[in-house]
N, C-alpha and C positions, 0 to 999 in steps of 0.2 A: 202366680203368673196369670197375667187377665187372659180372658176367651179372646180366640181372634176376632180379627175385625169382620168376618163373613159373617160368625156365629152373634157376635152381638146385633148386627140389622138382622136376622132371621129373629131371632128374638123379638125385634121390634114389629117386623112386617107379623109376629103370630099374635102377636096382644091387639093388633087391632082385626085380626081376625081369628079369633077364640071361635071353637063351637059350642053350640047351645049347652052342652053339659060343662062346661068347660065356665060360662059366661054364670050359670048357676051355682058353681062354687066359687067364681070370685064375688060376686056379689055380699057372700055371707064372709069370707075368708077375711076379705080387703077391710072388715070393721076390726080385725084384732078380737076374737073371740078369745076370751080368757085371759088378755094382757098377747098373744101367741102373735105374732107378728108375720106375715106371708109375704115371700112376692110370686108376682105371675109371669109367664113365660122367661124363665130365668137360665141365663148362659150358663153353663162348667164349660169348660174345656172345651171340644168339639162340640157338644149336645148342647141342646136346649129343652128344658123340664116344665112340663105344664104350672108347676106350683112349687117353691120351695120353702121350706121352713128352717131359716138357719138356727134359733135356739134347739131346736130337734138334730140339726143336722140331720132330714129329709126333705126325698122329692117325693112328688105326688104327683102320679100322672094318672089319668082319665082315658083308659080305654078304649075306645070306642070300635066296632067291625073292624076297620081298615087295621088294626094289630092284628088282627088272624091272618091277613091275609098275603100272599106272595112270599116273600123272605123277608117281611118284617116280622113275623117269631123270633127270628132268629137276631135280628136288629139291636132287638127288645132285651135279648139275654148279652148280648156286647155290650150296650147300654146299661144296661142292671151290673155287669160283672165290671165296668169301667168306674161308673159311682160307686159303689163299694169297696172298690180296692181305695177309693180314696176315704175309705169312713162314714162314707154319708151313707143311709139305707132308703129302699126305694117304698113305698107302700101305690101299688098300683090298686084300684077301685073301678070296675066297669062302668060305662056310659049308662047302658042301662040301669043300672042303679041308681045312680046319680038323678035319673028320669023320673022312676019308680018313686025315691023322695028322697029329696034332693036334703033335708034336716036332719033325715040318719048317715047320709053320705058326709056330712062336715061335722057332723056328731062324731064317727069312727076315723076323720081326719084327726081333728079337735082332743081326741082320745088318744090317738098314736104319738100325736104331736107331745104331748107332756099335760093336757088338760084333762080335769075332771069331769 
């Protein structure tokens, strides 16, 4: 069953505006590291996922402040426990990391994903 049609233009309006951690790992992602294939701001269902990787069947999303804060904690674990019940797993990675350096952040993508 495809994503609604709300959920696919929210998807579309976040790819043209990625944030900076965000724009630093599709840069490296978007070349197919390993053969591993990605897309970026990707629909399921209701949600839409910074990054997916469907030979892994995972999302990857990019942290940044704004998940700590108000009742997106809590957003985050509906979200985590909704992809999961469908078999995908989530591998979340902080912004600040990504910032920190951005070649260990798609290294430990790149890794989770099924890469050496």
């Amino acid at each position: 069953m495809p994503p609604p049609i709300a959920t696919i233009r929210k998807a579309r309006r976040l790819r043209r505006e990625m944030t900076l951690p965000e724009v630093l790992i599709w840069q490296r992602l978007r070349q197919s590291p390993l053969g591993i294939k990605f897309r970026r701001q990707h629909p399921l269902g209701p949600y839409v996922f910074d990054f997916y990787c469907p030979a892994a069947k995972s999302v990857i999303e990019i942290d940044g402040i704004a998940h700590d804060m108000g009742d997106n904690p809590g957003r985050d674990v509906a979200r985590d426990a909704w992809v999961e019940a469908k078999g995908i797993r989530v591998i979340r990675i902080p912004a600040s990391e990504v910032l920190r350096s951005v070649d260990e952040a798609v290294e430990a993508i790149v890794r989770a994903c099924g890469g050496r």
